[in-house]
Each structure stands twice: as structure tokens, then as C-alpha cells.
C-alpha positions in Angstrom: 29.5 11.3 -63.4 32.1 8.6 -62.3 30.2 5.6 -62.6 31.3 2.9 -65.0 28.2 2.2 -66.9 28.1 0.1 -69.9 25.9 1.3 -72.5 23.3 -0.9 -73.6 23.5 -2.6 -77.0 21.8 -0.7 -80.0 18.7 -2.8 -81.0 15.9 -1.6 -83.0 13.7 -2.5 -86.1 15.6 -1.4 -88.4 18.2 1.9 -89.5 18.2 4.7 -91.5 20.9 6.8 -93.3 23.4 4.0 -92.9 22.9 2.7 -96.3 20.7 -0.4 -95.1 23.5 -1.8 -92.8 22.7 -2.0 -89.0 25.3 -0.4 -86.6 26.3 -1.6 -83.0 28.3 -0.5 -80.4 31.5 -2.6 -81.8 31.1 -0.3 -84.6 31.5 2.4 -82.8 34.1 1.9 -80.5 36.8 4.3 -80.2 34.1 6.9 -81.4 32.6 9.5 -78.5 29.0 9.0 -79.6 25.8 11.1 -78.5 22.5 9.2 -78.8 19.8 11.7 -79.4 16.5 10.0 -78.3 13.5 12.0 -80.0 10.3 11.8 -81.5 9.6 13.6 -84.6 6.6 15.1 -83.0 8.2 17.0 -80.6 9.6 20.6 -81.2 12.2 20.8 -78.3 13.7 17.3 -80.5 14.0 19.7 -83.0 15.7 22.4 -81.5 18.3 19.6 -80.5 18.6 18.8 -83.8 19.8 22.1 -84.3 22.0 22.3 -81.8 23.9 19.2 -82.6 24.4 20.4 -85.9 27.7 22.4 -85.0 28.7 19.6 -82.8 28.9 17.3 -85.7 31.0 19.3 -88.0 33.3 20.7 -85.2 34.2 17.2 -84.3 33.8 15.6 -87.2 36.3 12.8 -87.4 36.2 12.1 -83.7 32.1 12.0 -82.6 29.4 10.0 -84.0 25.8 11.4 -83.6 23.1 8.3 -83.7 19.4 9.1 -83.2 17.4 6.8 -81.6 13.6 7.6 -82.5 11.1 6.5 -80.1 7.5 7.5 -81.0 4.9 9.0 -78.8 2.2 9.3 -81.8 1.0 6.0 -83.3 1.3 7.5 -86.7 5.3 8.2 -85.7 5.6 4.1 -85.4 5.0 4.1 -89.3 8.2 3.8 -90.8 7.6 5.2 -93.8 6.8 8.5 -91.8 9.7 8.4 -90.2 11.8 8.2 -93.3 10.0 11.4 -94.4 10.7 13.2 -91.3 14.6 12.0 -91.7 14.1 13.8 -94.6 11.7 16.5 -93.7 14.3 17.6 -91.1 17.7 17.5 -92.6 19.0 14.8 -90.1 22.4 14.0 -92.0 23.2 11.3 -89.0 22.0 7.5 -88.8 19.0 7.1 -87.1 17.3 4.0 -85.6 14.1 3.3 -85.1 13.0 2.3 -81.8 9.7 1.6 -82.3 9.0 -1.0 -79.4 10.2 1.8 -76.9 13.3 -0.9 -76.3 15.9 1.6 -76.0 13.9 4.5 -74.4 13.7 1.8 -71.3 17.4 0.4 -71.8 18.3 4.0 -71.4 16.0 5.2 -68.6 14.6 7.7 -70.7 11.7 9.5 -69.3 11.5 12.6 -71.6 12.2 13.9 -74.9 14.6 15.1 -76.2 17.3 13.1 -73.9 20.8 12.9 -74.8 23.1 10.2 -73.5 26.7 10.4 -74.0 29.1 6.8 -74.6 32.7 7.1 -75.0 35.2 5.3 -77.1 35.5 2.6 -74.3 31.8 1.9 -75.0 30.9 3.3 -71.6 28.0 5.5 -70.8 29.2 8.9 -69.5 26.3 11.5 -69.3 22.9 11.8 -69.8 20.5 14.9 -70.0 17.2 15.7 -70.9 15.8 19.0 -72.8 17.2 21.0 -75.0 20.3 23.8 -74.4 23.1 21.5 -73.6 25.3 22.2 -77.0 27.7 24.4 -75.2 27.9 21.9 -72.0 28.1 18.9 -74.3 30.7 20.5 -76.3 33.0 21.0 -72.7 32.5 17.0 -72.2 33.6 16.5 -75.5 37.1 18.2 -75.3 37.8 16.6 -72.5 36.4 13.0 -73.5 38.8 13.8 -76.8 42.1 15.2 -74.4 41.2 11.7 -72.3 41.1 8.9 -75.1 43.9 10.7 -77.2 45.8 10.1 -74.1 44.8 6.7 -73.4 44.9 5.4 -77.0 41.3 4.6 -77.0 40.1 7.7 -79.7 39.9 6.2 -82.9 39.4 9.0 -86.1 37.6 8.6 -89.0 34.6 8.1 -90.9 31.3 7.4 -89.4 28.3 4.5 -90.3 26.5 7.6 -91.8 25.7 7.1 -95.7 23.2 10.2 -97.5 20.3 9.5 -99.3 19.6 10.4 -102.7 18.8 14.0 -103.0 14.5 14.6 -104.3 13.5 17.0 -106.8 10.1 18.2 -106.8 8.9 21.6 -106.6 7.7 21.6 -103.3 8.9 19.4 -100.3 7.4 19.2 -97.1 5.4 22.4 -97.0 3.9 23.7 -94.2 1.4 26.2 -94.3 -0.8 28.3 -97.4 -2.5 31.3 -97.3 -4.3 33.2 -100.5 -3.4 36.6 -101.7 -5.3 39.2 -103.3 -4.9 38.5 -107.2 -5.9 34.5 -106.2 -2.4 33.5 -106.3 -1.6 31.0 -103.2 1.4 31.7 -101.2 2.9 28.5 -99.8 5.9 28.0 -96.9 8.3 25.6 -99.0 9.6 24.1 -95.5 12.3 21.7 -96.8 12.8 24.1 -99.4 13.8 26.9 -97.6 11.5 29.3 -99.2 8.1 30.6 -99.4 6.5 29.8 -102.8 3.7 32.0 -104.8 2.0 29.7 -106.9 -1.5 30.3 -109.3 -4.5 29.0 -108.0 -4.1 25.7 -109.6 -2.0 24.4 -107.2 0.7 23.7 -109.0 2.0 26.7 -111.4 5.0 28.3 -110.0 4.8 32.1 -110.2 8.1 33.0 -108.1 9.9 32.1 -104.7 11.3 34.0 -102.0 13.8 33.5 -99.2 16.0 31.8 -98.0 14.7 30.9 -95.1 14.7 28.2 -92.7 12.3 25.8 -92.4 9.3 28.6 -92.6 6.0 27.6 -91.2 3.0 30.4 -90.7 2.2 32.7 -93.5 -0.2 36.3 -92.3 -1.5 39.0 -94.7 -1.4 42.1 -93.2 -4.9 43.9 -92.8 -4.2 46.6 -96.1 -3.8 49.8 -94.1 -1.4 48.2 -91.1 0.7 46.9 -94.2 0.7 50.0 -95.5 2.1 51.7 -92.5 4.4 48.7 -91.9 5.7 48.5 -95.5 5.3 45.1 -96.3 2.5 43.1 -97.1 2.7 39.6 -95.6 4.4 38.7 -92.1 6.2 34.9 -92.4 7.4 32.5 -89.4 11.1 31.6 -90.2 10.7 29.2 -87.8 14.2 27.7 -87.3 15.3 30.9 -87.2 13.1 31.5 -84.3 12.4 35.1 -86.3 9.7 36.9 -88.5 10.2 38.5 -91.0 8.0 40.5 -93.9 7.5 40.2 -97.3 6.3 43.2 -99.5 4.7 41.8 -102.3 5.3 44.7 -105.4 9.1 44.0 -104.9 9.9 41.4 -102.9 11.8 42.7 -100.4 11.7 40.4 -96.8 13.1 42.5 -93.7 13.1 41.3 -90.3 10.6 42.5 -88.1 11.0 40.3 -84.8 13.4 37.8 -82.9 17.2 38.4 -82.1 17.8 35.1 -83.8 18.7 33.5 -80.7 16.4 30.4 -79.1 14.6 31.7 -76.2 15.8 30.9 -72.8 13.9 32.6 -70.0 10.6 34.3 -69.3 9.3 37.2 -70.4 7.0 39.3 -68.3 3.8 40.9 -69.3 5.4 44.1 -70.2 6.0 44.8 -74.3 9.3 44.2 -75.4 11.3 45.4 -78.2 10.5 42.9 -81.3 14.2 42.6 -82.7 15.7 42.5 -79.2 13.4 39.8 -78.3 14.5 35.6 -78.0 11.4 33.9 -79.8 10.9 29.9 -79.8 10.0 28.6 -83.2 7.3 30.8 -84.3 5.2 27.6 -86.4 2.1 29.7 -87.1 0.4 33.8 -87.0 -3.0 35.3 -87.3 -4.7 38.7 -86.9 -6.8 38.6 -83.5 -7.3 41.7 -81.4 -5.8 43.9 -83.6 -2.3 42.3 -83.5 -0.3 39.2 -85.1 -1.2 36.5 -82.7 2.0 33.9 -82.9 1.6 30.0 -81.8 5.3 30.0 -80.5 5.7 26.0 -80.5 8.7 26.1 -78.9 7.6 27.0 -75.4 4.0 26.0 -75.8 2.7 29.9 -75.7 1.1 32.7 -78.0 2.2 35.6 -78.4 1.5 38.9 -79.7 3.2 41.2 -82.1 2.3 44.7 -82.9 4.1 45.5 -86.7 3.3 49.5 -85.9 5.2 49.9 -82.7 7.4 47.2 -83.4 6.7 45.1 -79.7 6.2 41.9 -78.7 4.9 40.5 -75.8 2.7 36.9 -74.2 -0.5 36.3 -75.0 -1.5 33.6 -73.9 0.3 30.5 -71.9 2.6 29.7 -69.1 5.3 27.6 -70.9 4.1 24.5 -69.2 3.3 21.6 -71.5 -0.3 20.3 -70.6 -4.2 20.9 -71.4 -5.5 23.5 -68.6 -8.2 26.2 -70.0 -9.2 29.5 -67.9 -9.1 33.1 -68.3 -5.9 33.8 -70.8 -2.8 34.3 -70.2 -2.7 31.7 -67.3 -3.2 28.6 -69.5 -1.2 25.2 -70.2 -0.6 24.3 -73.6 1.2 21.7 -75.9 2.7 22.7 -78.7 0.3 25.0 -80.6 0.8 25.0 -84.4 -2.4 26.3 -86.2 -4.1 29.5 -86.1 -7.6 30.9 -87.5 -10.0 33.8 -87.1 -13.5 33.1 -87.0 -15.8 35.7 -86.1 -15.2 36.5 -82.1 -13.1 33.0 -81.9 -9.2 32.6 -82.5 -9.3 28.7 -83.0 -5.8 26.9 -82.1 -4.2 23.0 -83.5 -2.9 22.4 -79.8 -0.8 19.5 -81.7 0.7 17.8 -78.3 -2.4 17.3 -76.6 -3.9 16.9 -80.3 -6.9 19.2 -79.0 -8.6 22.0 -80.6 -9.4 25.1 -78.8 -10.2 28.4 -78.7 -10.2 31.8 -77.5 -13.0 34.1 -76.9 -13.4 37.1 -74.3 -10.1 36.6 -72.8 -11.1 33.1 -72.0 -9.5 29.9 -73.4 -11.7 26.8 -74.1 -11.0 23.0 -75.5 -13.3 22.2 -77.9 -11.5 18.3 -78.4 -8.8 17.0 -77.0 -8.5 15.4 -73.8 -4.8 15.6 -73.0 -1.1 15.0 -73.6 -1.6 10.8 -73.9 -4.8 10.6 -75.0 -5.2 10.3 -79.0 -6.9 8.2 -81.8 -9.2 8.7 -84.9 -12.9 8.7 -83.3 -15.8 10.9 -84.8 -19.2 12.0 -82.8 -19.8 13.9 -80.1 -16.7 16.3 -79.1 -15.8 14.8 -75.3 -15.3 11.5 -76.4 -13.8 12.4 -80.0 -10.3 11.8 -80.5 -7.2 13.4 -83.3 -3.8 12.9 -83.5 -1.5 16.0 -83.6 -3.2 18.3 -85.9 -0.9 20.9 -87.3 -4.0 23.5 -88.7 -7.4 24.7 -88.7 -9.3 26.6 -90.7 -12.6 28.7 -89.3 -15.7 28.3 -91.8 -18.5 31.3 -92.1 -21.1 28.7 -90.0 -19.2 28.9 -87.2 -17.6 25.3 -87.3 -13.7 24.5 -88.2 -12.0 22.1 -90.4 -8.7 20.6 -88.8 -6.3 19.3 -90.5 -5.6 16.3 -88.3 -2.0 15.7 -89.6 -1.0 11.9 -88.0 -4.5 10.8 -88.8 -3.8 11.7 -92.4 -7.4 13.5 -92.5 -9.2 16.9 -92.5 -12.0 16.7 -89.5 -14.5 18.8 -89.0 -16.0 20.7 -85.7 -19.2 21.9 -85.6 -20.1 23.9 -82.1 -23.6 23.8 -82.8 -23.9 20.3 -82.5 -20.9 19.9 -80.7 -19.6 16.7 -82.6 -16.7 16.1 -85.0 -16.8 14.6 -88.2 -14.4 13.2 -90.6 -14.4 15.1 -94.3 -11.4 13.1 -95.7 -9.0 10.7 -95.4 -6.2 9.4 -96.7 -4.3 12.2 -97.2 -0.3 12.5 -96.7 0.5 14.4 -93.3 -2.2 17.4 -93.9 -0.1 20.3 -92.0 -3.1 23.5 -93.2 -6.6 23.6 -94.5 -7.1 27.0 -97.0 -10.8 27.8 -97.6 -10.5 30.7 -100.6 -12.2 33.0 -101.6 -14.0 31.5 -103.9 -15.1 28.4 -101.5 -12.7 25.9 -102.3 -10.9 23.7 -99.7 -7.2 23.2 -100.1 -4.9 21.3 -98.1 -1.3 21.3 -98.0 -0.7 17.9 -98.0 2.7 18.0 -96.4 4.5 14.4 -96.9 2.8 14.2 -100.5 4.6 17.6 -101.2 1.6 19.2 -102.6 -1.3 21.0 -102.5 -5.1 19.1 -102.8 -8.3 20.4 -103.7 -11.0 18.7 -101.6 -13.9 17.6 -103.6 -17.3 18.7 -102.7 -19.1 15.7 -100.9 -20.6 14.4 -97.9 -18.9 13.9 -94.8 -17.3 10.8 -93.9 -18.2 9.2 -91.1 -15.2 7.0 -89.0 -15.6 4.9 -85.9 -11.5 5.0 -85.5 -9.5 4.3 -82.3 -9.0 5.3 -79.6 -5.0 5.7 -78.8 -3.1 6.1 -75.7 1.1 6.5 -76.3 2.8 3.1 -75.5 5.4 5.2 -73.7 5.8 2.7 -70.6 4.2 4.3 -67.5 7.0 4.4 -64.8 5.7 2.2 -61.3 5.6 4.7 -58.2 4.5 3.9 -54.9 1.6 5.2 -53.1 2.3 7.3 -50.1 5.4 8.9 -49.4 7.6 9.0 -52.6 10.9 11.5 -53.0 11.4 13.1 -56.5 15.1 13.9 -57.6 16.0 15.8 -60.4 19.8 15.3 -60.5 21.7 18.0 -62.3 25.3 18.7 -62.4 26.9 21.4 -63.9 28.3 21.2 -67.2 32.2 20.7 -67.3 33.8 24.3 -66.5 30.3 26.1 -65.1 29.3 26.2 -61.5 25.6 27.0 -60.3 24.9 30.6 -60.4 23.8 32.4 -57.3 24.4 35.6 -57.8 21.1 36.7 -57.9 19.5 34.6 -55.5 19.0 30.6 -56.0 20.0 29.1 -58.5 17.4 26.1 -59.2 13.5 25.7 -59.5 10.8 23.1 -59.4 7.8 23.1 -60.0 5.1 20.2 -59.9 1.5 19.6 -60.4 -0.5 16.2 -61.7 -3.4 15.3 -63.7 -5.6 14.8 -62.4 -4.8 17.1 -59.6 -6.0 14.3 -56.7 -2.9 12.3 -57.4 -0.6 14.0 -55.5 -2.0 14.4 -51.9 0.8 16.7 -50.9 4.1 18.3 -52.8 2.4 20.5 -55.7 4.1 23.6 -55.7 6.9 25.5 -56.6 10.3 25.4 -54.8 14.2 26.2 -55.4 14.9 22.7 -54.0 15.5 20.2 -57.2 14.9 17.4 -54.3 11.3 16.9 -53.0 8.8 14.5 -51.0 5.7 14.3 -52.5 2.4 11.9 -51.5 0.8 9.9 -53.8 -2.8 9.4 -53.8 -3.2 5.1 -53.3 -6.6 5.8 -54.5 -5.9 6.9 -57.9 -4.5 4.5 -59.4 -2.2 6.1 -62.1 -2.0 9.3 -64.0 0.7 12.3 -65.1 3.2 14.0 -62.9 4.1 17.1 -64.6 7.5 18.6 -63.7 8.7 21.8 -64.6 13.0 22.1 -63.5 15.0 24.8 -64.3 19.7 25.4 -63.0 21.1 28.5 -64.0 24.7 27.9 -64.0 27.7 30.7 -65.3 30.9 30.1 -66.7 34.2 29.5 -64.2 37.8 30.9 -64.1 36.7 33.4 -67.0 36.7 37.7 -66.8 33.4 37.8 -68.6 31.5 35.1 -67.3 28.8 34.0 -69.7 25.1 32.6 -67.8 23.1 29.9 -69.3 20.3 28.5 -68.2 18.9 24.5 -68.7 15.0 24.0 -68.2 13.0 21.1 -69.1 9.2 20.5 -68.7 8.5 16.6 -68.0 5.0 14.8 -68.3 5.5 11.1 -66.7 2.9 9.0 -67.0 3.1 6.7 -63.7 1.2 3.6 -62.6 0.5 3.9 -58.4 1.2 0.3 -57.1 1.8 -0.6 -53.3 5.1 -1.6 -53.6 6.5 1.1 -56.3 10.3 2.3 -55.8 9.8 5.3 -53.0 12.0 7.5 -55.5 11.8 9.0 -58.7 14.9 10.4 -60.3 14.6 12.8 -63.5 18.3 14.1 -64.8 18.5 17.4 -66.0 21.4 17.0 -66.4 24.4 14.4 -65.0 24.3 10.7 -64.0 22.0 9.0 -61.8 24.1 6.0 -60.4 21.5 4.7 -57.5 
């Protein structure tokens, strides 16, 4: 990392939390800034935002975070939506929006999250993708501060970032509703920090509980596991990365799984303690095979807990972010965020690959959805229907599902008996759950409207819509012999860690599968020649890295380890660069 690379200018269409002023790098200068590319879609951007939290206030005076949103989801180019999720999220830094992708390239971003580091001589310094890097990034940041004090160059003081007024309503953002036994709704308050009982109106408060953070997935305990369990309700804190229960006659929340720290590594198939356990926000639960099924977002898995014996364990899913179905638990999934039970059938909002599946027999199908790029607002028959990052679903007693098909601002409908998809509204505000009651009624939790909606009865909608792909620029490869390099250094004061045998692993496969003739596989080399297919002409190299790395020159050495899970989409042309770089972590200079 001792190249002298100017960073590129900071143009976009406009800014956010800087009080309607644009910012450049002149601005900035004498400031160490971190630009934090993301897309509010994504859940690993999230976790970022999290750990760059302490980073702010620690250095305060001296760093400048900016983020720099670039959209995968056409709905995430709306800028009105990404004001919300500003919002939504507590991002207390300015933000631009990237919405031509015109810094993603600038940058050479090819994943997200990716961080890139300038310092106060307006040079860039570092760059990494994925999330994990707080510790490393707070090493670099000493020793940029120790440098430029030195030098002159560090400049304290106030940043560009300027607050927006604070809302008042008496819900914000929720996420997810469930209905309780007297008729009452329970509601996750997500922006509030709380979970919210509310009469069946919709909008009479009847008490709140929590705090929380940013709670997602609400379960009610079958009656005679809560009674053993002592509580009534089992709730996803998901920022947190914990669950914790709620018993209703007194309101007493205890925590019942998730040391509180962000998971890190595998888990094997064997049940673990609950409490001892790292989860990865925990977005959603149901009861399936007589256990809490969890859709842990955060590593793109479910999982099981068992509130008797107090274990955890994988269900279903490899941590690789992609569409693959088979016999559970070897499957690929994207981000899954909504659960429901029907009959036989736990039905899953796969929101990355906006898909719908399901689970039956041990077997995972996609029911729609045709992959991570692939999205759009399209009714009739499933294969060639298209969502757009649905959040929930919600099984009916005929066997079909309503999804709430969040980006498309909608509530769809799947029928498998006619294997088609249908539109049943429109128009709504960020839909995140669908509720069907007791009594019949649909309710949606319409989430950027910060309220819930009663559907009226009526006939289905039916939309032609769009089909989508992400704008994300493909990246050129060539066909034939092409050497992939993910460059990763190790953060300032670690050193790879090979105690225990090597230190680094790769792993890569494509879809479609015939793209790569040769070089799928996994390996403990981060450097690798693969051979493209010239016959197919583009497609998505998925790329799975992983550096364990330990602290140096201390008694009790602490490990950590940085993973991050690309898809790049790449266009095979004859005279394509012959090498693809991908930084975990570092520089790449060439």
C-alpha cells in the first residue's frame, strides 16, 4: 500500500445530510476520510454501518466518514428511497448518491460493501471489500493521524455533516407484524427500537417493549413450548445479532440466543449452545419442524433454534450468496428475510435474488426468482415472472402465498396450482410483511409509509411491468486463460495466521456453470488461473475469499478473520484484460 494514488473527484447527483451543500475533495483536505460504498439493499452494508459507528466518534475531529450509495435495485436509484433509508438506518454521516454507478467505476469497486480510505493529502491509501475491517481500519487510522500530525497535513475540526430534523410518528420504519391471541397486533418498531402491541385497528397503541435494536422477525411460541420456555413470543433483535423473548402477562424480554457478537466463521452441523453462539442479523423466525426456523440475513442461511434445550444450529444454506436449490442444508441463498408456514411448505422472501422459495421434505425449491441480477415487476406464469427484493410472505389456506414485494411497492401473489404470479396491489410504500388474521383480513406493514394497511377485498391486479437487470457495469474478461487475484494484505500490526494450517481460502464457481471451462474449486491459494468459456458470452463469477490473520508483538494474540463473498457480473470478449484483481483487503497498483 505505497502507491501514490490520487483519489478521484466526488461527483454524484446530488448529497444528503450536508444540509443541501455538495462536498469535494478540497473540502476535505487535511481530513483522513473513509468512503463507504453501499447499497441499501445489502445487509453486509449494514453491518458496516455498524462498524463504522465507533470509528466516527473515536476520531471524531480528525476522520470524515462519506457514503457513497450505488444502487443495485432500480427502486434504490429513487431518491426519495434513499432519503428514507438515510433515515431508516441512522446514517448520521453525508451521503452521496451515486446513482449513474460514476464512482463505483472511478473507484474500481466490484463489490459491496467496499471501503476506500484518502488521507489528508487527498491521496487514496487503502481499499477493502466486506465487512470486519473496523479493527484493521482503526490501526491505519493511528498511524495516518501519528503521520499527518507530523507532517502538518492533519487538519481538526468539524466535518460537512449537518442532521436532519428529527420525525415524530408512532411508528417508523417497521418491519415485521404478527397477531396475538386477544387480536391485538404486535408490530417490530425498527427505527424505533421497540416492538409495538397495537389493537387491531392498526393504529391504537396498547404498549411498547424494548429497547432493542433495529428488531425485525416476530414468532409466537406454539402454547405448550412457551409454557415450558416461559415466555410467549421469540423476537429478532437484529442489530444485535440476538433473540430474545417476550412473555406477554408481564413483559419481561430475556435473551435466549446470540453472544452479541457478529458471526465470523462456520458452524458445523453439530448443536451449539444458543447464548454462546455468534448469529448474523437474525431479520425473520417461524415454527417449522418443530423448531424456530431463523432467515439469518447476514450470512445468507437458516437456522434452527430449539427454546427447550436452548441450541442452535444450520438449517439450511452454505453462506454463499447465489440461487442454487437441492436437498437442504447444501443450498445457495441471498439474503433471506421472510418466513411462513403453510401446510408441509416453509415459504422464504430470498430478497437478493428477489426469488421466492420453499422448503418441503428436506428439499429446497424456487418457486420465482431467477437470480442475483435478474429483477423487474412482471406478472404470469412463474419462470418468466419477475420481483424486486421482497422482504415477506405470507402462506394462505389454498396453498398459494402473498409476497410482499418491497422495491416494487406491491403485495404479489403465487399460486402453485397454476403456477403464475399475480399482482394484488400496488402502490404501497416499501411493503416489508403481509399478516393474514384470523379473521381473514390482509395487513401489510407498509414500511417507508410507517404504518400498517388493510387491503381491501378486490380482484387481482394484473401488471405487464419490467423486466430489470442491475446497471452494475459488467467487468470485460477475456476468453481463455484468465488469472484471478484477490490481493489482501494484512491490516497494520497483524500478520497471516498459520498456526493451524493455511491461512487463506478461495473458492469459485459461475453461473452458469459452463463459463468457466476450468478453475472451479476450492483452494488455499488467493491467486488462481481459471479458463473462460469463449462460447458463453457473459455471465457471474462467484468468489468466495477468506485471510485469517492474528495480532503481532502482543502476549495474548487476538485472531480475526476477513471473508467476503463476490458475484461479478463479466462480459467474455476476445481481447479482455487476462487478469482479474478483487482486494480483500490492500491496494492493487497494477
Amino acid at each position: 500500500m505505497t502507491g501514490r494514488v490520487r483519489a478521484p473527484e466526488l461527483r454524484g447527483r446530488g448529497w444528503l445530510n450536508t444540509g443541501g451543500r455538495d462536498v469535494t475533495l478540497a473540502d476535505l483536505r487535511g481530513k483522513i476520510v473513509i468512503l463507504d460504498f453501499w447499497t441499501f439493499c445489502c445487509i453486509n452494508c449494514l453491518h458496516v454501518l455498524d462498524e463504522l459507528r465507533p470509528l466516527e466518534q473515536k476520531y471524531g475531529d480528525a476522520l470524515v466518514v462519506i457514503g457513497v450509495h450505488s444502487p443495485k435495485f432500480e427502486h434504490e436509484r429513487d431518491p426519495k428511497a434513499l432519503a428514507a433509508a438515510v433515515e431508516r438506518y441512522g446514517v448520521h454521516h453525508p451521503v452521496v448518491d451515486d446513482g449513474d454507478m460514476h464512482l463505483w467505476q472511478q473507484y474500481a469497486a466490484k463489490a459491496w460493501p467496499t471501503i476506500a480510505v484518502v488521507d489528508p493529502t487527498g491521496y487514496l491509501v487503502a481499499s477493502m471489500a466486506g465487512e470486519g475491517h473496523a479493527e484493521g481500519l482503526s490501526r491505519l487510522i493511528d498511524e495516518l493521524i501519528a503521520k499527518h500530525t507530523a507532517d502538518g497535513t492533519l487538519h481538526r475540526g468539524d466535518g460537512p455533516y449537518v442532521p436532519p430534523p428529527a420525525p415524530d410518528t408512532l411508528l417508523r420504519f417497521p418491519g415485521k407484524a404478527i397477531e396475538l391471541a386477544n387480536g391485538n397486533l404486535l408490530v417490530s418498531d425498527s427505527t424505533g427500537h421497540s416492538v409495538a402491541e397495537i389493537e387491531a385497528d392498526g393504529e391504537t397503541l396498547v404498549r411498547r417493549f424494548g429497547p432493542f435494536n433495529e428488531p425485525q422477525g416476530l414468532l409466537l411460541l406454539p402454547s405448550d413450548v412457551a409454557a415450558t420456555a416461559s415466555y410467549d413470543v421469540v423476537i429478532a433483535d437484529t442489530v444485535n445479532h440476538q433473540l430474545r423473548g417476550l412473555r406477554l402477562s408481564d413483559g419481561e424480554i430475556t435473551l435466549v440466543a446470540g453472544s452479541g457478537r457478529p458471526w465470523r466463521s462456520a458452524v458445523d452441523e453439530h448443536p451449539h449452545d444458543a447464548l454462546a453462539t455468534d448469529l448474523s442479523s437474525p431479520w425473520d423466525l417461524a415454527w417449522f419442524d418443530d423448531k424456530v426456523i431463523i432467515a439469518m440475513a447476514g450470512i445468507h442461511q437458516l437456522w434452527w433454534f430449539d427454546p427447550i434445550k436452548r441450541t442452535v444450529g444450520v438449517y439450511a444454506g452454505t453462506t454463499v450468496e447465489s440461487l442454487r436449490d437441492g436437498p437442504i442444508p447444501d443450498v445457495w441463498m441471498a439474503q433471506p428475510s421472510g418466513l411462513s408456514v403453510g401446510g408441509d411448505r416453509l415459504w422464504i422472501a430470498d430478497s437478493e435474488t428477489s426469488a421466492v422459495r420453499y422448503i418441503e421434505a428436506g428439499v429446497m425449491h424456487t418457486a420465482v426468482g431467477q437470480g442475483l441480477f435478474d429483477f423487474g415487476h412482471v406478472d404470469g406464469p412463474a419462470k418468466q415472472a419477475l420481483l424486486q427484493h421482497p422482504l415477506g410472505v405470507a402462506a394462505l389456506s389454498d396453498g398459494s402465498v402473498l409476497i410482499a414485494d418491497t422495491y416494487n411497492g406491491a403485495v404479489r401473489r403465487y399460486d402453485p396450482a397454476t403456477d403464475t404470479v399475480s399482482t394484488v396491489d400496488s402502490g404501497l410504500a416499501e411493503p416489508s410483511d403481509v399478516l393474514v388474521t384470523s379473521t381473514g383480513d390482509v395487513i401489510v406493514v407498509e414500511s417507508a409509509a410507517h404504518r400498517l394497511t388493510h387491503l381491501a377485498p378486490g380482484a387481482v391486479q394484473s401488471v405487464a411491468g419490467e423486466r430489470h437487470r442491475t446497471e452494475r457495469p459488467p467487468t470485460p474478461v477475456a476468453s481463455g486463460e484468465l488469472t484471478l487475484d484477490v490481493i489482501f494484505t494484512p491490516a497494520p500490526g497483524q500478520k497471516l495466521d498459520t498456526q493451524f494450517g493455511p491461512s487463506t481460502r478461495l473458492e469459485v464457481s459461475a453461473s452458469p456453470p459452463e463459463l468457466l471451462l476450468s478453475g472451479a474449486g476450492v483452494t488455499t491459494d488467493l491467486s488462481r488461473p481459471l479458463v473462460i468459456n469463449p462460447d458463453v458470452p457473459k455471465g457471474v463469477l462467484q468468489v468466495v475469499a477468506q485471510a485469517a490473520t492474528c495480532d503481532v508483538d502482543v502476549e495474548f494474540a487476538a485472531c480475526h478473520l476477513t471473508r467476503q463473498d463476490w458475484g461479478v457480473p463479466v462480459v467474455v470478449t476476445a481481447d479482455g484484460p487476462d487478469r482479474l484483481p478483487l482486494i480483500l483487503r490492500g491496494l492493487d497498483e497494477q
